[in-house]
C-alpha positions in Angstrom: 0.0 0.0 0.0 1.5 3.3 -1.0 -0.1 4.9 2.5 2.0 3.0 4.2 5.0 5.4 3.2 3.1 8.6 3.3 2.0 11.4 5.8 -1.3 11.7 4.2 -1.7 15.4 6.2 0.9 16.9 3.9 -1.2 20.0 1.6 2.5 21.7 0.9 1.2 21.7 -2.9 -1.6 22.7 -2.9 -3.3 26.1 -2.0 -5.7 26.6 0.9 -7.9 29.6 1.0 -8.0 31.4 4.4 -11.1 30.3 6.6 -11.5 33.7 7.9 -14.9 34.4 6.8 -16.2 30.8 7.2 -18.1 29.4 9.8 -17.4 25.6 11.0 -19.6 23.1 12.9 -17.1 20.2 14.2 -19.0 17.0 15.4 -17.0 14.5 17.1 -18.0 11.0 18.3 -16.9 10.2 21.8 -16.8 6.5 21.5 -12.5 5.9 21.1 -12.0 8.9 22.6 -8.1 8.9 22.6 -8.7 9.0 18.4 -11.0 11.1 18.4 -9.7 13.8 20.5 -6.6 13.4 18.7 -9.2 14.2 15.5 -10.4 16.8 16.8 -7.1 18.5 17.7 -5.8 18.2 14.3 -9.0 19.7 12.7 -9.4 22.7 14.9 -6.0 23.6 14.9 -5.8 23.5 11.6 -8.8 25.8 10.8 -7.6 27.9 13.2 -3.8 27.9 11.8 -5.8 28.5 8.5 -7.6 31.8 9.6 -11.2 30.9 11.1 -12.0 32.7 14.3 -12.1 30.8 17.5 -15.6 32.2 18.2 -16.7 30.8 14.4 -15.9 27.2 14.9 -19.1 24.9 17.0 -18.3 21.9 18.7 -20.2 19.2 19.7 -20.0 15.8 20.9 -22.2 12.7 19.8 -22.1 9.3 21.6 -21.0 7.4 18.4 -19.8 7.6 14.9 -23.1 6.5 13.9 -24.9 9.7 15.5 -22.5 12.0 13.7 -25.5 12.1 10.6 -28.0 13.1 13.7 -25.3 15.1 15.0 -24.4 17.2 11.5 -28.4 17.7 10.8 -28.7 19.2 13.9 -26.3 21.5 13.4 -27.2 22.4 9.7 -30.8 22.6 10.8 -30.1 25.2 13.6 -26.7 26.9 13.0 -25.7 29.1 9.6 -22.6 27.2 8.8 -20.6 27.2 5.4 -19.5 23.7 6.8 -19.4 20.8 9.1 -16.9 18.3 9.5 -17.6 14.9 11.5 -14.6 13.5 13.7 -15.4 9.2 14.7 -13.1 6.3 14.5 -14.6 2.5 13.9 -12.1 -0.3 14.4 -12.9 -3.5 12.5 -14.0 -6.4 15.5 -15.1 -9.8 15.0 -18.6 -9.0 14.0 -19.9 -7.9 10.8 -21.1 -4.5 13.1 -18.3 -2.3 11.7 -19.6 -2.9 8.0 -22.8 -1.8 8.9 -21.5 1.9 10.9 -19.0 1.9 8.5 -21.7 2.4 5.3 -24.8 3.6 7.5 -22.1 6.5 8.4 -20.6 7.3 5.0 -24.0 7.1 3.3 -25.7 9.1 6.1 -23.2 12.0 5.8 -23.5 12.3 1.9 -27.5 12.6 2.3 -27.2 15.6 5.0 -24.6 17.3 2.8 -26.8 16.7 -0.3 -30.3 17.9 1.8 -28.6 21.3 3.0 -26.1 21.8 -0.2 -23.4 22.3 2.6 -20.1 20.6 2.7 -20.2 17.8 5.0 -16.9 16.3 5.6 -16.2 12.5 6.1 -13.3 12.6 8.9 -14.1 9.0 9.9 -11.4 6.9 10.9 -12.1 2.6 9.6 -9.0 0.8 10.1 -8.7 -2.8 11.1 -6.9 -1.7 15.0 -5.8 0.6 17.1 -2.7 1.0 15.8 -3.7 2.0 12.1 -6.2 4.6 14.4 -3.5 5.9 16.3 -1.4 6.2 13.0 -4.0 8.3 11.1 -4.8 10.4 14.1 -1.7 12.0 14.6 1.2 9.3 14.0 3.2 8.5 11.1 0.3 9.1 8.4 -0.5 12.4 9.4 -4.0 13.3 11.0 -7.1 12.8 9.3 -8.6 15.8 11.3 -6.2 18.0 10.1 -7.0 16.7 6.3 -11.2 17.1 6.8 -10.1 20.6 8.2 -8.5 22.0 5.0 -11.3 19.7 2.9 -14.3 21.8 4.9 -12.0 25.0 4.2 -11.8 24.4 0.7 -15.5 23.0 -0.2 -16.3 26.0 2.0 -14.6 27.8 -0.6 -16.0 26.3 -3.7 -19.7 26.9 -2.2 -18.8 30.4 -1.9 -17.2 31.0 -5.2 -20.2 29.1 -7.1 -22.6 31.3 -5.7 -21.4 34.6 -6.1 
C-alpha cells in the first residue's frame, strides 16, 4: 500500500484559502475517545492555523460515529454554517457490526450534505486496530482531522465561489 509510506496530512502543494470568513460546525464522536480527541485537535488547529475565528468554529460531541449524521443535521438545521466536518473512529472487530456503521455513516453524511447543499466532511477513521487509528490520528500518516479541516476550508470555498 502506497499509505503505508506517506503522511497523508501533507497539503505543501496545494493552495488553501483562508477560513476567515467561514463558519465551522465540528461534530466528534466520543466512543474511542483517545482518536477522536486526537481528531479533533488536528482539525481545529488546523482551521484555526488557516484563519477561522475561535468564536466561528461549533463543537459538539455525539455518543457514536453512527450519531455524527443526527449530529451534522442538527447542526445544519439550527446553525448558519458554510461547513461541518464529522470527527469518529470504527475499528474492525469480530462481528460484521463495523460494515454496517462503516456504510450507515458514509452514506448518512452524503444525504445531509446533499439535503442542505453544505459541505459535509467524512473525517471517519475505519481501520482494522488501534494502531492504524492511532497512525492516522496524529502518528506517522499524518491526522485525518487535520485533512477534513483543510477539505471543509476548501468545499467552503468552492460553495462560496459558485454562488457569487
Amino acid at each position: 500500500m502506497a499509505t503505508q509510506l506517506k503522511n497523508l496530512s501533507d497539503f505543501s502543494d496545494t493552495d488553501i484559502p483562508s477560513a476567515i470568513n467561514y463558519k465551522f460546525g465540528i461534530v466528534v464522536a466520543e466512543w474511542n475517545p483517545v482518536i477522536t480527541n486526537a481528531l479533533y485537535g488536528g482539525a481545529y488547529q488546523s482551521l484555526i492555523d488557516h484563519g477561522a475565528l475561535p468564536d466561528n468554529v461549533y463543537t459538539y460531541s455525539v455518543p457514536g460515529s453512527f450519531e455524527l449524521t443526527s449530529g451534522a443535521d442538527l447542526l445544519l438545521k439550527n446553525l448558519k454554517l458554510d461547513a461541518v466536518i464529522c470527527l469518529g473512529c470504527v475499528i474492525q472487530g469480530e462481528t460484521r457490526h463495523f460494515d454496517f456503521i462503516c456504510q450507515a455513516v458514509a452514506n448518512g453524511i452524503s444525504n445531509v450534505a446533499i439535503k442542505y447543499s453544505k459541505p459535509v466532511i467524512f473525517g471517519v477513521l475505519t481501520t482494522d486496530n488501534q494502531q492504524q487509528a492511532a497512525d492516522r490520528a496524529g502518528g506517522i500518516h499524518g491526522n485525518k482531522g487535520v485533512e477534513a479541516a483543510v477539505t471543509a476550508i476548501k468545499m467552503a470555498n468552492l460553495a462560496e465561489t459558485l454562488n457569487n
